[in-house]
DRENPA-411107 format. One record per residue (C-alpha): residue in three letters; x negated, y, z negated. Coordinates in steps of 0.2 Angstrom, whole numbers, padded with zeros to 4 digits, always signed. Last residue first. Layout:
<atoms>
ALAXYZ...
</atoms>
This chain:
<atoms>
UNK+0092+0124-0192UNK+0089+0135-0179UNK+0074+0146-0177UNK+0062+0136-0168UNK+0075+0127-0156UNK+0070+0136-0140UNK+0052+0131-0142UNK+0043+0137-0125UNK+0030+0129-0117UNK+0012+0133-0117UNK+0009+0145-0104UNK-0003+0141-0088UNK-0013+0155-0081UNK-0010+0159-0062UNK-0022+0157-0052UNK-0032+0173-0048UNK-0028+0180-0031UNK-0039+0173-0018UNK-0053+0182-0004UNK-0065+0183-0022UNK-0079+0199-0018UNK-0096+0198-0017UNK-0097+0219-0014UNK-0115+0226-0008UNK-0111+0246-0008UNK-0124+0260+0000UNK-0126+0277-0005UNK-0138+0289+0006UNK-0156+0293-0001UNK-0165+0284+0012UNK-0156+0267+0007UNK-0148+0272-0011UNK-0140+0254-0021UNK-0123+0251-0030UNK-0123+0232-0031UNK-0105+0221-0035UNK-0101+0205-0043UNK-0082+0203-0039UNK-0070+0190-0046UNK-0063+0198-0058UNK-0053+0213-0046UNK-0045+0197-0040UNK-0039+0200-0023UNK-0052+0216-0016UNK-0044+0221+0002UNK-0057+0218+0016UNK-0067+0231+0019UNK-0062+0244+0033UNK-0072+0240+0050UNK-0087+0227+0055UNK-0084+0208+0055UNK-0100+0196+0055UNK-0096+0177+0062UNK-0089+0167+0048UNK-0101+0157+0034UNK-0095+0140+0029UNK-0099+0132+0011UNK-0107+0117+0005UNK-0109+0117-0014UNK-0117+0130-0025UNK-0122+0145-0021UNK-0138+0155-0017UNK-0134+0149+0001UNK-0120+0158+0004UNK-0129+0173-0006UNK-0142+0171+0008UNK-0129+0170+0024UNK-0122+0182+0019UNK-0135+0195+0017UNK-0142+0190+0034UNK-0122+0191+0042UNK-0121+0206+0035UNK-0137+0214+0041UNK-0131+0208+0058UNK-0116+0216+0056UNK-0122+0232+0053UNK-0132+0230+0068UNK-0118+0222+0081UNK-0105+0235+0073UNK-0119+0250+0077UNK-0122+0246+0095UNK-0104+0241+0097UNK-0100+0257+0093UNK-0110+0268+0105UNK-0128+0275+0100UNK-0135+0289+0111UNK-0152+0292+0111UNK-0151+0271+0113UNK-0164+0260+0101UNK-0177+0251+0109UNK-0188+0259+0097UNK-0185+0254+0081UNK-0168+0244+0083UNK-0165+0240+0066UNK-0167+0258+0059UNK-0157+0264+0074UNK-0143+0254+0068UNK-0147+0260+0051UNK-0145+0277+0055UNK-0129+0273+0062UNK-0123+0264+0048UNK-0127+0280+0035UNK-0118+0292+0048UNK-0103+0280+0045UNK-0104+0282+0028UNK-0108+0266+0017UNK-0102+0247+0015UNK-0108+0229+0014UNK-0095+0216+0010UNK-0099+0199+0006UNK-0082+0191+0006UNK-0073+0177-0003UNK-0070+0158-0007UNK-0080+0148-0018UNK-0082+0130-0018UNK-0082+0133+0001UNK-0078+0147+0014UNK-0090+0162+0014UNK-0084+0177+0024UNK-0094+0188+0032UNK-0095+0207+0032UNK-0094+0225+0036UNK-0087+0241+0033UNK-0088+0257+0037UNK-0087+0273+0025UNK-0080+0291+0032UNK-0073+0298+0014UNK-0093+0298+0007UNK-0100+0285-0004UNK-0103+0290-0023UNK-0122+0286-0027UNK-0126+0273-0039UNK-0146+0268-0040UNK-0155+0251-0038UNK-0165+0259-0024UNK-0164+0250-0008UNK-0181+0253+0001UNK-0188+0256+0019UNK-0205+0253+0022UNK-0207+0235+0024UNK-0195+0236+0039UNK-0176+0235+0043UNK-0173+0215+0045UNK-0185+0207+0034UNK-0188+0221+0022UNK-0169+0223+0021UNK-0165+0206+0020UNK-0177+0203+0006UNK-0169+0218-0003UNK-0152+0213-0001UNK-0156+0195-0009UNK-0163+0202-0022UNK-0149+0215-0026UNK-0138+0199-0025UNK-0150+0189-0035UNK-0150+0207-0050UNK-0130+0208-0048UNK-0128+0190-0054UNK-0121+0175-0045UNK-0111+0159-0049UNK-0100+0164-0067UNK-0099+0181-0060UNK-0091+0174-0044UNK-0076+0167-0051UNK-0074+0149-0052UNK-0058+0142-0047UNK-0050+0131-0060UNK-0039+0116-0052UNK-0031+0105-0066UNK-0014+0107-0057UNK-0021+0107-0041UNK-0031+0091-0040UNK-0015+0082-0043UNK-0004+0091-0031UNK-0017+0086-0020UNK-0004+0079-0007UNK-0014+0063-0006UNK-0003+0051+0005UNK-0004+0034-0002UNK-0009+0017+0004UNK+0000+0000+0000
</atoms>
């Protein structure tokens, strides 16, 4: 006799680790720094300092799909990305940048940082092609580790963000007869 495997069972005891309890800010500042050096030149910097990111941010990120689910989101001015476009491309970058110059670099810093938290983890996870525009929303406002850093003096954001709500919490049932005698 075989049975089909609804996972009902795993669900019920199912607890969902949180970021925090996976990654710390100083790996992901870490992991950002390597990629910058690696990517940008051993020159350029991320200090570990908040700095209030302008009304024109962009956005980008991968998803990681596995033990834990979510979004490693990068995001500053829009002035900021294309800078680090040009950054990235050194010399062979255009006078004039066009979009997909700067969503194909900003992305591909992303996609590095991504990939290294990804692998930071535990588990086998899934990493998606880079997305570039407004960040996605933030689910579980506890399950985010996030990195305030200055590149060039201009505010930069690393966000590991939880892509599903928080389970619900389990409450103990209810005694209706308590009071009565």
């Amino acid at each position: 006799m075989s049975t089909t495997d609804t996972g009902e069972r795993r669900r019920s005891g199912e607890v969902r680790p949180v970021i925090t309890e996976l990654i710390d800010e100083p790996t992901i500042q870490s992991i950002a720094e390597d990629a910058w050096i690696a990517l940008v030149g051993e020159d350029e910097y991320l200090l570990p300092i908040p700095g209030e990111l302008p009304a024109d941010v962009v956005s980008s990120w991968v998803d990681v799909v596995g033990p834990w689910t979510g979004s490693v989101v990068l995001t500053t001015g829009r002035q900021t990305a294309a800078e680090l476009t040009r950054a990235l491309l050194g010399d062979t970058a255009p006078e004039l940048l066009e979009h997909e110059d700067v969503a194909d670099a900003f992305g591909e810093i992303a996609n590095v940082v991504g990939g290294n938290v990804k692998a930071a983890l535990p588990g086998p996870s899934g990493l998606s092609l880079p997305d570039v525009g407004d960040a996605p929303a933030v689910r579980n406002p506890e399950d985010v580790c996030r990195v305030d850093v200055l590149w060039r003096g201009e505010p930069l954001t690393i966000s590991v963000q939880g892509a599903l709500p928080p389970l619900p919490v389990p409450h103990p049932p209810h005694n209706q007869h308590k009071n009565e005698v």
